[in-house]
C-alpha positions in Angstrom: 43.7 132.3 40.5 46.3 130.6 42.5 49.9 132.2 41.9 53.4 131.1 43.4 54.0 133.4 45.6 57.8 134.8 45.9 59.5 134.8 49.3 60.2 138.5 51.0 62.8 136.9 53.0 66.4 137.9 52.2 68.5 134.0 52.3 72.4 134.0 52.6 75.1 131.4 51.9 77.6 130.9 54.9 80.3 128.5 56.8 79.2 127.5 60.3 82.1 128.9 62.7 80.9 128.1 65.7 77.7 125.3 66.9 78.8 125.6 70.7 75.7 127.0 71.9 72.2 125.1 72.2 69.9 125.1 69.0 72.1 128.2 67.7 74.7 128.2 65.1 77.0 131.1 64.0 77.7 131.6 60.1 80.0 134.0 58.7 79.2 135.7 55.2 81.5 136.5 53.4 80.8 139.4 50.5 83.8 140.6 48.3 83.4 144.6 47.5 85.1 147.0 45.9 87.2 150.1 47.9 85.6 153.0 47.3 88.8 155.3 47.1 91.6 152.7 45.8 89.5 150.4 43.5 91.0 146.7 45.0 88.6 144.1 46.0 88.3 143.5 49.6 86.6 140.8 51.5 84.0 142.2 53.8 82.6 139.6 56.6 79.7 139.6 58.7 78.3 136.9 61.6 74.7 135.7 62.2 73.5 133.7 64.8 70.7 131.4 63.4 68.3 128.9 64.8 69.1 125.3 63.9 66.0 123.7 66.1 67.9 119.5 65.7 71.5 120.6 66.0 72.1 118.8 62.5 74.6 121.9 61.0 78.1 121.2 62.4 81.2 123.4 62.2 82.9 123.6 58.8 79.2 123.3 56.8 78.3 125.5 54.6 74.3 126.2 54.9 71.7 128.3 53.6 69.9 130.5 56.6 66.8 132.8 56.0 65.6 136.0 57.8 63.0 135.0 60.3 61.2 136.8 63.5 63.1 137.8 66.2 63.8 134.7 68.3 66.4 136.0 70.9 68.0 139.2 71.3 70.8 138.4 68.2 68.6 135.8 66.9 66.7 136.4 63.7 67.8 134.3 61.0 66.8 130.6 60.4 69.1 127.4 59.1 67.1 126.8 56.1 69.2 124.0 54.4 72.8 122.5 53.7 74.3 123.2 51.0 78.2 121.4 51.7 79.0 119.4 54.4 82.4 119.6 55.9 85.5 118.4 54.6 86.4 115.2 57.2 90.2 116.1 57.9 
């Protein structure tokens, strides 16, 4: 009996804004929610740092990052896979 088994990680879909730091990159997710009180759709943002182990994610990409062990203090998530690379300008 061997089944797939399904993933309890939670993945997100985010821009890189900021690869600075070493092995680390910040994405933003953005989730668009409704006001509780007024009804009108409001953009809600929230940063991760995640662990991107060759550097390959540069700012602008939009990547995939998974939930992971804690690997720093604000470290838990991990840069799973790309999903668009920057626009060149």
């Amino acid at each position: 009996m061997t089944e797939a088994k399904t993933s309890l990680k939670r993945t997100l879909v985010g821009k890189v804004v900021s690869d600075k730091r070493n092995k680390t990159v910040t994405v933003m997710i953005e989730r668009r929610v409704m006001h509780p009180i007024y009804g009108k759709i409001m953009i809600k943002t929230s940063k991760y740092h995640a662990h991107d182990e060759n550097g390959e994610y540069k700012l602008g990409d939009i990547i995939e990052i998974t939930e992971s062990r804690p690997l720093s203090k604000t470290k838990n998530w991990v840069a799973t896979r790309l999903v668009q690379k920057a626009a060149v300008v």
